[in-house]
N, C-alpha and C positions, 0 to 999 in steps of 0.2 A: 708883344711882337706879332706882326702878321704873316703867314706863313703859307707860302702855295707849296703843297705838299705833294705835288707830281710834276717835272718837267725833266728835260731831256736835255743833253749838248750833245754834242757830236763833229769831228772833223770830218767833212763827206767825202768819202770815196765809194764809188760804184758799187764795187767787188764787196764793199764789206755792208752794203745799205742797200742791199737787194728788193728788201719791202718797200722802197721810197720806188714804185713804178712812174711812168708816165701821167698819170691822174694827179701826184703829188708833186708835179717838179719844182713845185716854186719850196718845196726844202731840200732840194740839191742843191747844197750848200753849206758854210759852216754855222753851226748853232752854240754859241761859247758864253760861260758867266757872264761880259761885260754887257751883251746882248740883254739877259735875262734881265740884270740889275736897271739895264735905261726903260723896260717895260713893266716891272714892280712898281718902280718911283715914281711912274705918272700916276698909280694908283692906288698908295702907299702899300703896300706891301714888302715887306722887309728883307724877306729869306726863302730860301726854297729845298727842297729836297729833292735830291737829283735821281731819278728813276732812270736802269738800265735799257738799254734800245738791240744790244746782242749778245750773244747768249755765247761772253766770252770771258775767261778771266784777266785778259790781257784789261778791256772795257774796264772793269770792276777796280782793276787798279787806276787808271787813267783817271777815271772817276773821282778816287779819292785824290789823288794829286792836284785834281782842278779844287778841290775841296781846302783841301792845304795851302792851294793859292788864294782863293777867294771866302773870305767869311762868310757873304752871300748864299752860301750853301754847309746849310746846319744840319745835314744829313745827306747819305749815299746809302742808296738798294741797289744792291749789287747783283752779281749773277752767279754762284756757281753752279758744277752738275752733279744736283740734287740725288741724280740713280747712281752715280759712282760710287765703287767699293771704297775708294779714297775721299771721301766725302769731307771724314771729318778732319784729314790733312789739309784739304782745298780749305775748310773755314780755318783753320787755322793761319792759314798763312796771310788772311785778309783781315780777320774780325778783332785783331789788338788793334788796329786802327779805331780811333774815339770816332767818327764818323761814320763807320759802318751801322747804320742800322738796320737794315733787313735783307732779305733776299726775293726777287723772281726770276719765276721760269716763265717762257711766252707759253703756258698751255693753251690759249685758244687756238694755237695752229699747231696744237698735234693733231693726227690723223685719229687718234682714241679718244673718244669726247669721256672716258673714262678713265682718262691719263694720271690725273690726281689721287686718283686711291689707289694705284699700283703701287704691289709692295717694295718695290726699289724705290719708287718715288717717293712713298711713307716713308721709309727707313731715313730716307734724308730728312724732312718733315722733322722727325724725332732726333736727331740731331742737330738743330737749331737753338731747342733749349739749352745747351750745353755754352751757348755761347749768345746768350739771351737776345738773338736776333730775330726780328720780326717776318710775316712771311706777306707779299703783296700775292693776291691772285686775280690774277689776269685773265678772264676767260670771257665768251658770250653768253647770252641768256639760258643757249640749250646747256649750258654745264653747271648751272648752277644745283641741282640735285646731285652732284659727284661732288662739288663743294661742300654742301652742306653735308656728307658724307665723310667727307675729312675731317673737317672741323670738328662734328663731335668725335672724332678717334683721338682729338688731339684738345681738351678743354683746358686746358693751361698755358698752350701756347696763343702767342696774338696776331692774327691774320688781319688785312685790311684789305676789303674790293676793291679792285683799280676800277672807275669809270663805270659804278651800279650794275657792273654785268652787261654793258651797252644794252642797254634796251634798245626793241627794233622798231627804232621808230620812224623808217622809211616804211614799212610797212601797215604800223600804226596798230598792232595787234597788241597790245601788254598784256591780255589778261594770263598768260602764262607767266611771262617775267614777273608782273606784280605778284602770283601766289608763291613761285620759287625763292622770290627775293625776298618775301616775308617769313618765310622759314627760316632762309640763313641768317638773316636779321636774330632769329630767336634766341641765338646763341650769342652769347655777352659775348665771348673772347673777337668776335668781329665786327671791324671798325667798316665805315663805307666812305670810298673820296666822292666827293660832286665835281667829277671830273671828265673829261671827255665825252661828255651828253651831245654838243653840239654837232661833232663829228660822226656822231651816228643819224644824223638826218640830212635833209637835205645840205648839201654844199651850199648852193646858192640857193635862194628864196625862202629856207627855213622861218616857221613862227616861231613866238616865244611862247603859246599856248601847251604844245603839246608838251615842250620841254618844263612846262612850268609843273605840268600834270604829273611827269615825273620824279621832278624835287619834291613833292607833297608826298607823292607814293615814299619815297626812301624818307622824309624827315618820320611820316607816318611810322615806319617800321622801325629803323635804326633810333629815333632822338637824338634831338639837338647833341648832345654828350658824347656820340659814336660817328660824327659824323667831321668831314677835314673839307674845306675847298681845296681845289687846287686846276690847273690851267688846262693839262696837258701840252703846252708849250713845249714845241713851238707848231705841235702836230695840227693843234687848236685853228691855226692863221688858214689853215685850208679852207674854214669855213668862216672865221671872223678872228679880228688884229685880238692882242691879250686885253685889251680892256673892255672890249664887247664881251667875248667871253669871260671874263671877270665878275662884269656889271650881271650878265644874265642872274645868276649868283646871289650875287651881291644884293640886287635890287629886290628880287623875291623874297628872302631870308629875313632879311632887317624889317619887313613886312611881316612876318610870320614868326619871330622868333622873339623872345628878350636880347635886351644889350647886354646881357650875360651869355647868352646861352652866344650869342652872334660873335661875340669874343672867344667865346671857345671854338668853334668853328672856325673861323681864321685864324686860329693859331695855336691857343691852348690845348684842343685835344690832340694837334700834331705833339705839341710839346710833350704833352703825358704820354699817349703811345710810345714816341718814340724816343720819352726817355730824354729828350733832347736838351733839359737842364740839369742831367748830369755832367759830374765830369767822370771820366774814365780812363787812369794812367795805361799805356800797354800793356795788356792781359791782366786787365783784372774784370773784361765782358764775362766772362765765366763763372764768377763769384754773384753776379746780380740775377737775380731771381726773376721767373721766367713769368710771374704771374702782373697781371694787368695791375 
């Protein structure tokens, strides 16, 4: 099975898609499964895993119900709030759903570029194992020494980088990103998506050099093994449709990789992560073991 292991749906309204400013208008609008499934199938891709866009539990349900309607979607990261004293009533009320797989929070836009090792926020962190759900982290490049931070407080749980930490590659500086990102890389419990690279450069006129130089740097560090495509769809169309962004990908790897290793990258190590060929009757997430 091939598997884009980050994308988004959403019914748009204004009020609730604040982040969608005027630079982004052309996703004012709805973003829904049948959408996702007619841009997979041009480029066989099977399934996706539906990544949260607010940081609501209303969302995280919604989510799973679009999941319940469409097969197409073999997985839901959802949102709760990780600081609340009620933390692990919030997972509970979500995570006997067999499609729950993980959790984020948007920390790139907190104002604490040290938001991640706060002990409210650990404390959640450490209640995830209880209900063997994975944790996505979302952040920029300046955060990734707070992550890697984390992550060793937490070697049992499985974390996965949303989008290599955007490297900044309108500016075209890595050499911080590449020595951060190869520390976090050092720690087995995290995974890395090859996702959203292309949105972090130019919109229009971008190469595919710099972004290539990227994907070397994260296969370099994480391997083939740790590592998931996925689109960011539909956020991705800001700067090219899903099969440009696909192919970026696509076309590199299969270059650089085995037909093993390239199969697990598109698919199977979403599968293993996230568990995704299990099955799991209503609450029995808690009984499966938290280790990779």
């Amino acid at each position: 099975m091939r598997i884009d292991s980050h994308q988004h749906f959403w019914r748009y309204n204004a009020g609730e898609y604040g982040w969608i400013d005027d630079s982004m208008s052309s996703l004012r609008r709805d973003f829904l499964p049948p959408d996702s499934v007619r841009e997979m199938s041009r480029v066989g891709f099977d399934a996706c895993v539906a990544v949260q866009a607010r940081q609501t539990l209303e969302e995280t349900r919604w989510l799973l119900e679009l999941a319940d309607a469409h097969p197409s979607i073999v997985g839901v990261v959802g949102w709760v709030d990780l600081q609340a004293d009620d933390v692990r009533e919030q997972l509970a009320a979500v995570a006997s759903h067999p499609r729950l797989v993980g959790v984020r929070h948007i920390a790139q836009s907190e104002p604490d570029d040290r938001f991640l090792v706060r002990p409210a926020f650990c404390r959640g962190i450490a209640a995830l194992a209880e209900f063997a759900l994975a944790y996505d982290i979302l952040i920029y490049s300046r955060h990734l020494p707070a992550a890697a931070e984390l992550v060793s407080r937490f070697p049992e749980q499985r974390f996965v980088l949303d989008h290599a930490a955007k490297p900044p590659l309108k500016s075209g500086d890595l050499r911080a990103w590449e020595r951060d990102l190869r520390h976090l890389a050092g720690f087995p419990n995290v995974y890395c998506k090859l996702s959203g690279l292309i949105t972090e450069a130019e919109w229009t006129g971008w190469t595919e050099a710099p972004l290539e130089q990227c994907l070397d740097v994260v296969l370099q560090a994480f391997g083939a093994d740790r590592l998931m495509i996925g689109s960011d769809w539909p956020v991705c169309t800001l700067a090219a449709d899903y099969a440009e962004t696909m192919a970026l990908v696509t076309d590199w790897m299969v270059m650089m990789v085995s037909d093993a290793q390239w199969d697990a990258i598109a698919g199977g190590n979403a599968q293993r992560f996230w568990r995704l060929d299990e099955t799991r009757p209503a609450g029995a997430r808690a009984a499966s073991s938290a280790r990779l």
